[in-house]
C-alpha positions as CSV (number, residue, x, y, z in Angstrom):
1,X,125.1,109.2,71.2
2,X,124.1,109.1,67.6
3,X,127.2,108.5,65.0
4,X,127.2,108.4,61.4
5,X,124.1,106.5,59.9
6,X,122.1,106.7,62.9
7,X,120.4,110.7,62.4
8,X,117.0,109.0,62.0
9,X,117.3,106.9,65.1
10,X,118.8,109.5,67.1
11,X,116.1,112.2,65.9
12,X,113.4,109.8,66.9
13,X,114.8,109.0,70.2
14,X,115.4,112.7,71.0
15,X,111.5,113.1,70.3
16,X,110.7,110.1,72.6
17,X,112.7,111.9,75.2
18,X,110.9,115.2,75.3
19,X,108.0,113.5,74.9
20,X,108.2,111.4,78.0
21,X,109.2,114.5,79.7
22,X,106.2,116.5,78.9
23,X,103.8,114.0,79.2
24,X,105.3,113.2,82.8
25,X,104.8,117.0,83.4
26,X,101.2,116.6,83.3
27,X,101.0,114.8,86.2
28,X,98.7,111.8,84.8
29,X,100.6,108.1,83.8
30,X,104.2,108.6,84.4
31,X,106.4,108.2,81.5
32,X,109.8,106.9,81.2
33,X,112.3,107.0,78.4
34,X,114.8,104.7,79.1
35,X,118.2,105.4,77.3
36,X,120.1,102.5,77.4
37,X,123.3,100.7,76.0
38,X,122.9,98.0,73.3
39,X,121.0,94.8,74.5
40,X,122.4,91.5,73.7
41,X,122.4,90.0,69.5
42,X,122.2,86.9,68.5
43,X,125.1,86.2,66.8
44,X,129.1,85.3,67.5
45,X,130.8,87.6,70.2
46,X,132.7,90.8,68.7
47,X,136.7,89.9,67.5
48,X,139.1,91.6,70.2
49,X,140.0,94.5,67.3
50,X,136.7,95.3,67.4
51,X,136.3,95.9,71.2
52,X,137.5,99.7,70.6
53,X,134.1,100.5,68.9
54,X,131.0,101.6,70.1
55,X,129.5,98.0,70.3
56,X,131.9,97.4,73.3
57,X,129.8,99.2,75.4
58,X,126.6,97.0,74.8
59,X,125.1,95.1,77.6
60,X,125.0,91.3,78.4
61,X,121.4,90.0,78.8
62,X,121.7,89.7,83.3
63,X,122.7,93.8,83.0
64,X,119.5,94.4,80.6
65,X,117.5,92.6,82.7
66,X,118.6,94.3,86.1
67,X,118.3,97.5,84.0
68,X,114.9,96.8,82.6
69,X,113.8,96.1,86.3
70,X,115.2,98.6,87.7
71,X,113.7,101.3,85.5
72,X,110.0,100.1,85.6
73,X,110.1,100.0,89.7
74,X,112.3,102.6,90.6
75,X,113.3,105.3,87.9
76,X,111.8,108.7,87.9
77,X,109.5,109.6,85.3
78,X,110.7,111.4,82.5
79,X,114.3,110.4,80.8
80,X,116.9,108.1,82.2
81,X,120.0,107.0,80.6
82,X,121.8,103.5,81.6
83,X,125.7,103.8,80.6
84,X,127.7,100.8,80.8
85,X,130.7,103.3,80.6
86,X,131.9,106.6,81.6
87,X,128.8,108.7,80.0
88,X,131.0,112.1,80.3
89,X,133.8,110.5,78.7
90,X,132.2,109.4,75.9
91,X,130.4,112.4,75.2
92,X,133.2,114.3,74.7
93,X,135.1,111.6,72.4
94,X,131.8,111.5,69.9
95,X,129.6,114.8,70.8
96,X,132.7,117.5,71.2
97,X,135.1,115.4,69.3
98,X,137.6,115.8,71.5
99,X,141.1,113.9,69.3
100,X,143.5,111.9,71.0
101,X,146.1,114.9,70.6
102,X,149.5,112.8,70.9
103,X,150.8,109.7,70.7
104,X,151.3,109.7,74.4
105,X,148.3,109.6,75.1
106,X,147.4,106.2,74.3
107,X,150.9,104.8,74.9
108,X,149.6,103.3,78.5
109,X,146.6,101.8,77.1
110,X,147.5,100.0,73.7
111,X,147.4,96.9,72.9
112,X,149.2,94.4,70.6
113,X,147.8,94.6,66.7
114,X,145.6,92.1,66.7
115,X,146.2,88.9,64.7
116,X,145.8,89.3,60.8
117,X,145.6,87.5,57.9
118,X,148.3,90.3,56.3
119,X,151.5,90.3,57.3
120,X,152.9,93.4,59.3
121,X,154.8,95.9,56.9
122,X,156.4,98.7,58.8
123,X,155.5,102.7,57.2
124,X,158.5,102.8,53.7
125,X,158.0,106.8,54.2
126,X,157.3,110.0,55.9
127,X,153.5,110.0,55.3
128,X,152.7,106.5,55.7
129,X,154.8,106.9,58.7
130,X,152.3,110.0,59.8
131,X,148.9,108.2,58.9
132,X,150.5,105.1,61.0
133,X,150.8,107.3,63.7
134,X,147.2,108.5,63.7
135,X,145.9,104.9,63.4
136,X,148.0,103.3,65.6
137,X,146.7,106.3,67.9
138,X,143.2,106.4,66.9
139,X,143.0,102.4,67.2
140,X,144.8,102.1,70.2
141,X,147.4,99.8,69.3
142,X,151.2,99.0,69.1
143,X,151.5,99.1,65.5
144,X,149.6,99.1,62.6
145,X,151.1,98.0,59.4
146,X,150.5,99.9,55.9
147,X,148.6,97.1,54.4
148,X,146.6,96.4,57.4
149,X,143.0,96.8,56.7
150,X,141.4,99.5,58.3
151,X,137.9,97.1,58.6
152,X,139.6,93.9,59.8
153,X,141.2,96.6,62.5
154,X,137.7,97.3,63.8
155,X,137.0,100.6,61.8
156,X,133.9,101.8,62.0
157,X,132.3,105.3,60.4
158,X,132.9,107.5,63.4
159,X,136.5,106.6,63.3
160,X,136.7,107.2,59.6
161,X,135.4,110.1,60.4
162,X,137.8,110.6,63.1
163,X,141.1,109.7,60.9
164,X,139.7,112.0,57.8
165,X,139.6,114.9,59.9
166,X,143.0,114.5,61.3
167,X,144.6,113.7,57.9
168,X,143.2,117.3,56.8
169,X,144.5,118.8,59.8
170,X,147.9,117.5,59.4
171,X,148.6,117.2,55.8
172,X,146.5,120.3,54.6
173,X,144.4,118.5,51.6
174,X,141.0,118.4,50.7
175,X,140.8,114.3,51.2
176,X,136.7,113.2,51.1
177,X,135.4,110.6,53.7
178,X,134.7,108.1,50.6
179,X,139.1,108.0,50.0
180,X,139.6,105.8,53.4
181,X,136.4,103.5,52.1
182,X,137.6,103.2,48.7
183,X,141.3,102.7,50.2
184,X,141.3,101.1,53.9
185,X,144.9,100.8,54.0
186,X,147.6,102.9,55.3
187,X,149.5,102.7,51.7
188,X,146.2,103.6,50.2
189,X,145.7,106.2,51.7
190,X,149.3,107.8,51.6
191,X,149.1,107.7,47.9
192,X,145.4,109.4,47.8
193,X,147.2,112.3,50.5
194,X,150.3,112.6,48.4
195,X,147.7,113.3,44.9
196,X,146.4,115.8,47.6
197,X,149.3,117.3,48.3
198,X,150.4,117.3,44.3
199,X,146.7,119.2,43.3
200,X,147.5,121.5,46.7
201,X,150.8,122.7,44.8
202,X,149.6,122.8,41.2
203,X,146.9,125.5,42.7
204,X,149.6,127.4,44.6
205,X,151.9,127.6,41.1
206,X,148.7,128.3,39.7
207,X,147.8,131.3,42.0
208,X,151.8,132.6,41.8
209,X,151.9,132.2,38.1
210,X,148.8,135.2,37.7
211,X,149.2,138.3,39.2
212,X,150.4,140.0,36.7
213,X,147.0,139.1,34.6
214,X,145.2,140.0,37.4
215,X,146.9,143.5,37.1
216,X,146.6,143.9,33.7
217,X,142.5,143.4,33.8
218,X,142.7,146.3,36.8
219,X,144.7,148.7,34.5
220,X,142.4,148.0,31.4
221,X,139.8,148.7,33.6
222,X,141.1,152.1,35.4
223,X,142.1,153.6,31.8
224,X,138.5,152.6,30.7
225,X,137.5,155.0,33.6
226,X,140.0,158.2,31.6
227,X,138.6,160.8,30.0
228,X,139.6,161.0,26.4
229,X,142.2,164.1,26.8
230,X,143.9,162.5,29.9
231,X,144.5,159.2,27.8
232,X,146.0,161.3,25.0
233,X,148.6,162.6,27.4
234,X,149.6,159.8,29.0
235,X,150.4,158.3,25.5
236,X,151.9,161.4,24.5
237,X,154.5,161.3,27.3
238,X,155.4,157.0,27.4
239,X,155.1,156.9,23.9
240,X,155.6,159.7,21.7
């Protein structure tokens, strides 16, 4: 499914995929392009906050092997994918970004926040109470704490990516992907959205404060456009 950092990899295995396809067209060798899950790492299991992310989906070695077998001795030429979870389902959460769209909608399957070395401060204000509410969503958990790291969580960069775009949606402010890296914490980040919100206003005042320059620049232009005689008249009549 691709993701952030992965265009290279993804490009490559889209060409392996029409490649297989065309060659198995020819009717010579068959070819197969086997899409699959991640195979087993060497390496310490993933923590429990981290079993949200994609890597929960890899497989153990038995499933890669049954998988390997079964695609050399019975697959169809051509592309097959191997899914260790509901394929449509996960297409639409990371190809059509389909958002969680309220907190219900997660409330069944949360679980508890996940043991940390910092301690659980509850949201002092209404936007750390609002970013809260989109990790809590986001992460699938009971509640996340404004000095909770969004890293030891098990943030990844899809659901940065995911948690940017619904702090621009609900707050209004230009906020760059690099602000939740540069401040992984719920308190971070509400100060970051509240300069947002600050340089959001200062624009608006900006915008009210100049019409009447704006005007003026119109005017000077439309009595540029006058012919002599008309502008002697007009003065004639406001002024003398």
């Amino acid at each position: 499914l691709g993701g952030l950092g992965t265009v290279a990899y993804s490009a490559a295995n889209h060409f392996m995929d029409a490649f297989a396809s065309a060659r198995s067209g020819d009717g010579g060798v068959p070819w197969i392009s086997a899409n699959w899950d991640a195979w087993p790492a060497d390496g310490p299991a993933p923590e429990q906050a981290r079993q949200r992310s994609i890597d929960e989906y890899g497989m153990t070695a038995d499933e890669s092997a049954k998988a390997f077998t079964a695609i050399v001795t019975q697959a169809p030429p051509g592309q097959v994918v191997v899914s260790t979870g509901e394929l449509a389902a996960r297409i639409n959460l990371w190809i059509r970004r389909q958002f969680l769209s309220s907190v219900e909608d997660v409330e069944d399957n949360a679980h508890a926040r996940p043991t940390l070395e910092t301690t659980y401060v509850a949201p002092e204000n209404e936007i750390q109470q609002a970013i809260a509410d989109i990790w809590r969503q986001l992460f699938g958990i009971e509640r996340v704490g404004i000095h909770d790291d969004f890293f030891d969580l098990g943030g990844h960069s899809l659901l940065a990516t995911r948690i940017v775009t619904r702090l621009r949606q609900s707050f209004r402010v230009q906020l760059p992907l690099r602000s939740l890296f540069d401040h992984p914490t719920v308190a971070g980040l509400a100060q970051e959205v509240s300069r947002g919100l600050d340089e959001t206003q200062e624009q608006k005042l900006v915008k009210v404060s100049s019409p009447h320059a704006e005007t003026a620049q119109e005017l000077l232009s439309k009595i540029d456009q006058l012919p002599d005689d008309q502008i002697d008249s007009l003065l004639d009549k406001y002024i003398g």
